[in-house]
N, CA, C and O of each residue as an XYZ file, in Angstrom:
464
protein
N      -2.763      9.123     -2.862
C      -4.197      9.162     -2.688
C      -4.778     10.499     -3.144
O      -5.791     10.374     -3.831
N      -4.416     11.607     -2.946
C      -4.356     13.403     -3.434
C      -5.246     13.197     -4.593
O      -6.435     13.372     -4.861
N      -3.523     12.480     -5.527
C      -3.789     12.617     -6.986
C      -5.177     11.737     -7.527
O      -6.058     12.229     -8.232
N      -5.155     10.506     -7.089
C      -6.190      9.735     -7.446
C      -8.194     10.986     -7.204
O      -9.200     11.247     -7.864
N      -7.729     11.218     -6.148
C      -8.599     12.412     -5.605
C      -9.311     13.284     -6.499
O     -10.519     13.497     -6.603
N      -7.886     13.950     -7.401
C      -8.106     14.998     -7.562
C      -8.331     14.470     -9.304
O      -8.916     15.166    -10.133
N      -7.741     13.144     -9.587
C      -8.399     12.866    -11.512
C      -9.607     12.436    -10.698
O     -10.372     12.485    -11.661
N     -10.347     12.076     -9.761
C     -11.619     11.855    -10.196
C     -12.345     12.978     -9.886
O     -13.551     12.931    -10.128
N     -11.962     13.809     -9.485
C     -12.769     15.699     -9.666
C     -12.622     16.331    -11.310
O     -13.329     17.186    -11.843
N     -11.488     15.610    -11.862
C     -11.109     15.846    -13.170
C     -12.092     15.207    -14.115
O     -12.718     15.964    -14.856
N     -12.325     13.817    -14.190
C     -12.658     12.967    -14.842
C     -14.295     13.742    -14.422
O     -15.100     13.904    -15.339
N     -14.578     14.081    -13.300
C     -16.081     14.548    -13.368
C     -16.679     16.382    -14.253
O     -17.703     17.039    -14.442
N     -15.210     16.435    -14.511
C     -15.484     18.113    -15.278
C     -15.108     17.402    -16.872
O     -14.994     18.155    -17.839
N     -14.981     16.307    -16.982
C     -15.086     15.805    -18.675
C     -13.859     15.927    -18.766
O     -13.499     15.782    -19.934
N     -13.029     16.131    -18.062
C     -11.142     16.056    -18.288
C     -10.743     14.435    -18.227
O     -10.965     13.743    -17.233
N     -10.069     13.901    -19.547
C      -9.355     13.247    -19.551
C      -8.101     13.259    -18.550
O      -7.575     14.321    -18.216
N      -7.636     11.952    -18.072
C      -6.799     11.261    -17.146
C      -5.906     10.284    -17.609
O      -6.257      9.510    -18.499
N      -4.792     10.235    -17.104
C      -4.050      8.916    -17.678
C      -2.394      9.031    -16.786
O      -1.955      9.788    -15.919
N      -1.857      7.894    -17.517
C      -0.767      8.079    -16.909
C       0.302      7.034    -17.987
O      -0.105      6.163    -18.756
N       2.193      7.574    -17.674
C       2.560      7.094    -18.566
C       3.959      6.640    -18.186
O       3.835      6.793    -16.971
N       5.228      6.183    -18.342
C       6.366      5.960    -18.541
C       7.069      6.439    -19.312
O       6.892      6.031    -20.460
N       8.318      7.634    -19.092
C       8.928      7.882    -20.048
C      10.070      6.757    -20.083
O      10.317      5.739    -19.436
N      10.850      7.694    -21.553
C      11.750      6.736    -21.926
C      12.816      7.723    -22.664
O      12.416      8.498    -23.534
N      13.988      7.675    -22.339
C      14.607      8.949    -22.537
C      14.009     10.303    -22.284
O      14.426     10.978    -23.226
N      13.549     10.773    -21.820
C      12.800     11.790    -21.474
C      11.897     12.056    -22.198
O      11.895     13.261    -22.449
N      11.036     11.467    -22.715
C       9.643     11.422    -23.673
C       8.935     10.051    -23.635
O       9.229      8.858    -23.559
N       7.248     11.282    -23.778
C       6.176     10.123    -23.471
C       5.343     10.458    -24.199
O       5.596     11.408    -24.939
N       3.910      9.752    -24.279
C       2.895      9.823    -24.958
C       2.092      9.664    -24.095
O       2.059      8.682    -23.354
N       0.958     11.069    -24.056
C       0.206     10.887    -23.184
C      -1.370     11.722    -23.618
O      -1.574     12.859    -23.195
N      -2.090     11.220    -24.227
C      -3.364     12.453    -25.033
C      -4.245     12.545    -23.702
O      -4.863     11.534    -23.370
N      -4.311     13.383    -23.136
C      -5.304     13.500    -21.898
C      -5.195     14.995    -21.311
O      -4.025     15.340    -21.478
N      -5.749     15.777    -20.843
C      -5.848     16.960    -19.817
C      -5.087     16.798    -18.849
O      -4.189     17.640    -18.850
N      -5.043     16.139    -18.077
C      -4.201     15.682    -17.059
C      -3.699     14.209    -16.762
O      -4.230     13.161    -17.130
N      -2.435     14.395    -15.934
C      -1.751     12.767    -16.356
C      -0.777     12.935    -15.058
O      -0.554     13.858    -14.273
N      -0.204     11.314    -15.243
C       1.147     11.705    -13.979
C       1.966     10.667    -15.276
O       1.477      9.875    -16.081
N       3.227     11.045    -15.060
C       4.323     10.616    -16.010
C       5.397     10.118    -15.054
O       6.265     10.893    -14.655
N       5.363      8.969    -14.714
C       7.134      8.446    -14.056
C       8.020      8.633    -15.083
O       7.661      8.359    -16.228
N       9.315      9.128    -14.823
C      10.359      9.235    -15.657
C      11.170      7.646    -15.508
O      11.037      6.873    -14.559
N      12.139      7.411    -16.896
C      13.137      6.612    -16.510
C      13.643      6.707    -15.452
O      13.053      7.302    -14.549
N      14.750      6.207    -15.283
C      15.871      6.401    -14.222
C      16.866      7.088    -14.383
O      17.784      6.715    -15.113
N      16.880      8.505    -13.572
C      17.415      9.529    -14.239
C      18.708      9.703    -12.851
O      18.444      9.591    -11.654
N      19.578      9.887    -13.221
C      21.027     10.501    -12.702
C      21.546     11.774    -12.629
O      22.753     11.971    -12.493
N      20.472     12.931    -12.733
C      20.290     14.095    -12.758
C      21.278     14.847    -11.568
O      21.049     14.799    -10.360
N      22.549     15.622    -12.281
C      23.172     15.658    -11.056
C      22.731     17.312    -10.411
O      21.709     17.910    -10.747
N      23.700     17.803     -9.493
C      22.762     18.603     -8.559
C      23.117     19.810     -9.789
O      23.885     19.710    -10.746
N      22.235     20.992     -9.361
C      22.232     22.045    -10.322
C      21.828     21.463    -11.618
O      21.589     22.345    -12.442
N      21.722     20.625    -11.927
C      21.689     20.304    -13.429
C      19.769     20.111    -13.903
O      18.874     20.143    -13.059
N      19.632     19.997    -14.813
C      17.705     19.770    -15.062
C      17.637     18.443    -16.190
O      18.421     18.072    -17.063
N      16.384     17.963    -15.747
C      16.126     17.100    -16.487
C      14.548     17.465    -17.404
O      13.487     17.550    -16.785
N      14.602     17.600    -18.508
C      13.746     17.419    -19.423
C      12.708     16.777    -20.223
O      13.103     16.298    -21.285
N      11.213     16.637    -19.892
C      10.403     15.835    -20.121
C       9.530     15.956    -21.451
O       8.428     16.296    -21.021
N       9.467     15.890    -22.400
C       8.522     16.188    -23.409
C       7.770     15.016    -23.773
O       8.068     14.010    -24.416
N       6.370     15.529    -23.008
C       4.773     14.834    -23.771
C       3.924     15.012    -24.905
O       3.048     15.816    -25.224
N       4.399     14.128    -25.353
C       3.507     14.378    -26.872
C       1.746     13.967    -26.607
O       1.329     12.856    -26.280
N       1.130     14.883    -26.789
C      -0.213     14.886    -25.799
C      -0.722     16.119    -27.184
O      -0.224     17.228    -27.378
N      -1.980     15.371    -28.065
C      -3.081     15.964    -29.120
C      -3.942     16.505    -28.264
O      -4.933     16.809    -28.926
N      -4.105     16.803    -27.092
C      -5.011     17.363    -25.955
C      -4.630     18.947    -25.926
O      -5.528     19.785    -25.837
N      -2.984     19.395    -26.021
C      -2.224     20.059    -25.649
C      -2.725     20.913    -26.676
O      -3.265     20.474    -27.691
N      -2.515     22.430    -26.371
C      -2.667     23.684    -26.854
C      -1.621     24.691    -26.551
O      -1.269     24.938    -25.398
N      -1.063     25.347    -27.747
C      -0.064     26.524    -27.095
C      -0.887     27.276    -26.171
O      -0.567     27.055    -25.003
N      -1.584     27.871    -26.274
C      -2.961     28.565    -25.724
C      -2.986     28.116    -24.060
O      -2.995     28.918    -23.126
N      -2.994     26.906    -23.968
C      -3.305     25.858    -22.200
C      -2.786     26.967    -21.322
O      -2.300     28.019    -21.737
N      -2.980     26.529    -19.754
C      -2.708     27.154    -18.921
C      -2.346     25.779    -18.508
O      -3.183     24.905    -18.734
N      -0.692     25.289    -17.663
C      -0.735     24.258    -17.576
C       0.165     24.491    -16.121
O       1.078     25.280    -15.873
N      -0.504     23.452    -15.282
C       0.944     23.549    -13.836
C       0.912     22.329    -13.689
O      -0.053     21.602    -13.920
N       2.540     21.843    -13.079
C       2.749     20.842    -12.892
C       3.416     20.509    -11.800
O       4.090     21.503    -11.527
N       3.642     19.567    -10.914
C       4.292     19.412     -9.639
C       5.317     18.049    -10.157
O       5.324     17.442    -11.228
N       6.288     17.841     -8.713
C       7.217     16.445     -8.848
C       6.963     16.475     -8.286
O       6.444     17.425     -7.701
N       7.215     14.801     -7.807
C       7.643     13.945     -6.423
C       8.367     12.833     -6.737
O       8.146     11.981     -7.598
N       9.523     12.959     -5.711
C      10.153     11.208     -5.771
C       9.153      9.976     -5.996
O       8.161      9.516     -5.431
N      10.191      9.589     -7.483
C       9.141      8.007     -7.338
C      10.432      7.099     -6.983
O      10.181      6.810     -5.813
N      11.582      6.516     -7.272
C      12.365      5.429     -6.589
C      13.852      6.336     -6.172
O      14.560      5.806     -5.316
N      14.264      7.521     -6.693
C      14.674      8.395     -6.361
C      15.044      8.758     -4.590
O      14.114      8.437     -3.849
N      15.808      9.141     -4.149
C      15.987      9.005     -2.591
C      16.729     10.521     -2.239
O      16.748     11.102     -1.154
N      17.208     10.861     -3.279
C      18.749     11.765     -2.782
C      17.877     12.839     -4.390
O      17.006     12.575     -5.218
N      18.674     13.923     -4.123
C      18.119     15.342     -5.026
C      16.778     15.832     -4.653
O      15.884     15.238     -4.050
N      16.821     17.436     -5.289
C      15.645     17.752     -4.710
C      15.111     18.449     -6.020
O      15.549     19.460     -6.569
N      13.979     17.590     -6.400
C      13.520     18.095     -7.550
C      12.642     19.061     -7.875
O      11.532     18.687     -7.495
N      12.581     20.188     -8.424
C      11.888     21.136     -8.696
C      11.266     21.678    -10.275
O      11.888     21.838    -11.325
N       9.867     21.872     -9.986
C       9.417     22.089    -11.442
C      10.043     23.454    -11.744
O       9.879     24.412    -10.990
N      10.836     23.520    -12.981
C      11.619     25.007    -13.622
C      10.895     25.619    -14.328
O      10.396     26.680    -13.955
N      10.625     24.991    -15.746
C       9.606     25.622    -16.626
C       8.294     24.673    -17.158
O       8.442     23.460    -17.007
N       7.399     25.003    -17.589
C       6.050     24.842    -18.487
C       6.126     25.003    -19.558
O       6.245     26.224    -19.452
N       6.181     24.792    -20.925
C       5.895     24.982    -22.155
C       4.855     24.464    -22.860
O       5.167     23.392    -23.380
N       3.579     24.858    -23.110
C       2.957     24.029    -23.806
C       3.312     24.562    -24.937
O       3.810     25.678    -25.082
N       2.885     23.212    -26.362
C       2.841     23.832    -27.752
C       1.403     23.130    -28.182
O       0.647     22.561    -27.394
N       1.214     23.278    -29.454
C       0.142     22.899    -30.346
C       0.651     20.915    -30.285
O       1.472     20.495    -31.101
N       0.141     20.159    -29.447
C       0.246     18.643    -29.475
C       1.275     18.154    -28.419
O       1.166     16.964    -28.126
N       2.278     18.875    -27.781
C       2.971     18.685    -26.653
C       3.072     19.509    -25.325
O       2.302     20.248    -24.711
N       4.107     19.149    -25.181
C       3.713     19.939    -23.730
C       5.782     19.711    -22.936
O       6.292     18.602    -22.776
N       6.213     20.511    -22.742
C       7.811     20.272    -22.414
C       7.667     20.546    -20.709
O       6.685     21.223    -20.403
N       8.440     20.145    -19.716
C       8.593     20.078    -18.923
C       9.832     20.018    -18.125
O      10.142     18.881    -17.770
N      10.608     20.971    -17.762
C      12.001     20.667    -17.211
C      11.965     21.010    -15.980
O      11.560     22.127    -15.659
N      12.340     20.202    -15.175
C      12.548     19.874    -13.941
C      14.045     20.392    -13.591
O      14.857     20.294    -14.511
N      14.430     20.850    -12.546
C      15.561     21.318    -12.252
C      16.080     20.698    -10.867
O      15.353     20.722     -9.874
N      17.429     20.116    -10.839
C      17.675     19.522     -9.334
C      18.231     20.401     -8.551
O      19.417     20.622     -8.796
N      17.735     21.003     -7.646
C      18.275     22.077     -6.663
C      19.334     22.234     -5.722
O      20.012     23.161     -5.280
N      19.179     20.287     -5.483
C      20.449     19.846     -4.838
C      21.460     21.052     -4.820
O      21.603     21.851     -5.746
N      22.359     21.063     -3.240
C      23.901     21.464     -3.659
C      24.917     20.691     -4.117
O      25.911     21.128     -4.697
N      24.675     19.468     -3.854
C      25.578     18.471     -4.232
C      25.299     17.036     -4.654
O      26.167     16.336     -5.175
N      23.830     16.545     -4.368
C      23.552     15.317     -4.399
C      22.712     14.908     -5.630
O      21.711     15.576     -5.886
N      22.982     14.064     -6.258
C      22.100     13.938     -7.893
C      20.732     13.241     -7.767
O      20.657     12.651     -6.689
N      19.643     13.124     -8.513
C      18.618     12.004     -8.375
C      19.495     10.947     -8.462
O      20.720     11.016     -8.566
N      18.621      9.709     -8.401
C      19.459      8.726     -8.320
C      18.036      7.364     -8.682
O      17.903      6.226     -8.231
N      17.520      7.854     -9.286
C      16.462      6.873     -9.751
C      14.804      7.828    -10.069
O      14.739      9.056    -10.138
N      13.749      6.979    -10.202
C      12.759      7.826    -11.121
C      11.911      8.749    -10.440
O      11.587      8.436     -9.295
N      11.328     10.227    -11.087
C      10.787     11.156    -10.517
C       9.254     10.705    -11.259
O       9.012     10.051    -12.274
N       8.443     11.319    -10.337
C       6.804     11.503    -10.882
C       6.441     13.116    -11.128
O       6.470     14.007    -10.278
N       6.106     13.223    -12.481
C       5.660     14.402    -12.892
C       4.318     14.078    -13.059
O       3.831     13.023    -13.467
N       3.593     15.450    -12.577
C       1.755     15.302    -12.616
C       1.762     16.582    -12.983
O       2.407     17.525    -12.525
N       0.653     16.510    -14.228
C       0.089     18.268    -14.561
C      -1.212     18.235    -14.888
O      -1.863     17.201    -15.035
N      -1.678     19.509    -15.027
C      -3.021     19.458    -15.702
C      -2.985     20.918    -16.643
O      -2.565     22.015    -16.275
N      -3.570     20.540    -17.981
C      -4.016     21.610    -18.686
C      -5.092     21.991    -18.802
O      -5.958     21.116    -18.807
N      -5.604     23.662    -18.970
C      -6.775     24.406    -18.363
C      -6.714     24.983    -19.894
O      -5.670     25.437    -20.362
N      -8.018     24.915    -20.668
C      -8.123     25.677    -22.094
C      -8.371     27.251    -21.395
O      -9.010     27.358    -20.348
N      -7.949     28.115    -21.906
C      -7.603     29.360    -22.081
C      -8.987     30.020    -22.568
O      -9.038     31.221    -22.833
């Protein structure tokens, strides 16, 4: 409910919204802000999983933050690692913090980019 919340505070500053499905760890998503379910990822503990959005919205320039949350996922504890925007994408690696336990099905990534 947050997120829904917070794209329509978005959608009222002229920010594009959307949302997408990856697929091997890449999506397509042209918007300011978005939420991205990943496949079904097996991400074991210590290890990161890698998201790249191909998004014409995107600017090396952006100021961009992004959060997770379990989407069918039960076990790992997922954490946003790094941000990269470039000129048309935008990279995203998630890191599982776990000591021992892997994801075990799909994460939700949500970000928003801020022009500079």
């Amino acid at each position: 409910m947050a997120i829904r919340k917070l794209f329509t505070h978005f959608s009222a500053l002229g920010m594009r919204t959307g949302t997408a499905t990856a697929a091997a760890g890449a999506a397509t998503l042209n918007a300011e802000s978005g939420v991205v379910t990943s496949e079904a990822v097996t991400t074991a503990a210590a290890a990161s999983y890698t998201l790249t959005i191909t998004n014409s919205k995107i600017l090396a320039t952006d100021m961009v933050m992004a959060s997770v949350k379990f989407g069918t996922s039960t076990t790992g504890e997922p954490a946003i690692n790094r941000i990269t925007p470039a000129d048309g994408s935008l990279v995203i690696i998630v890191r599982n913090e776990a000591a021992a336990a892997a994801l075990n099905g799909t994460i939700v990534i949500s970000y928003v980019a801020f022009k500079a």
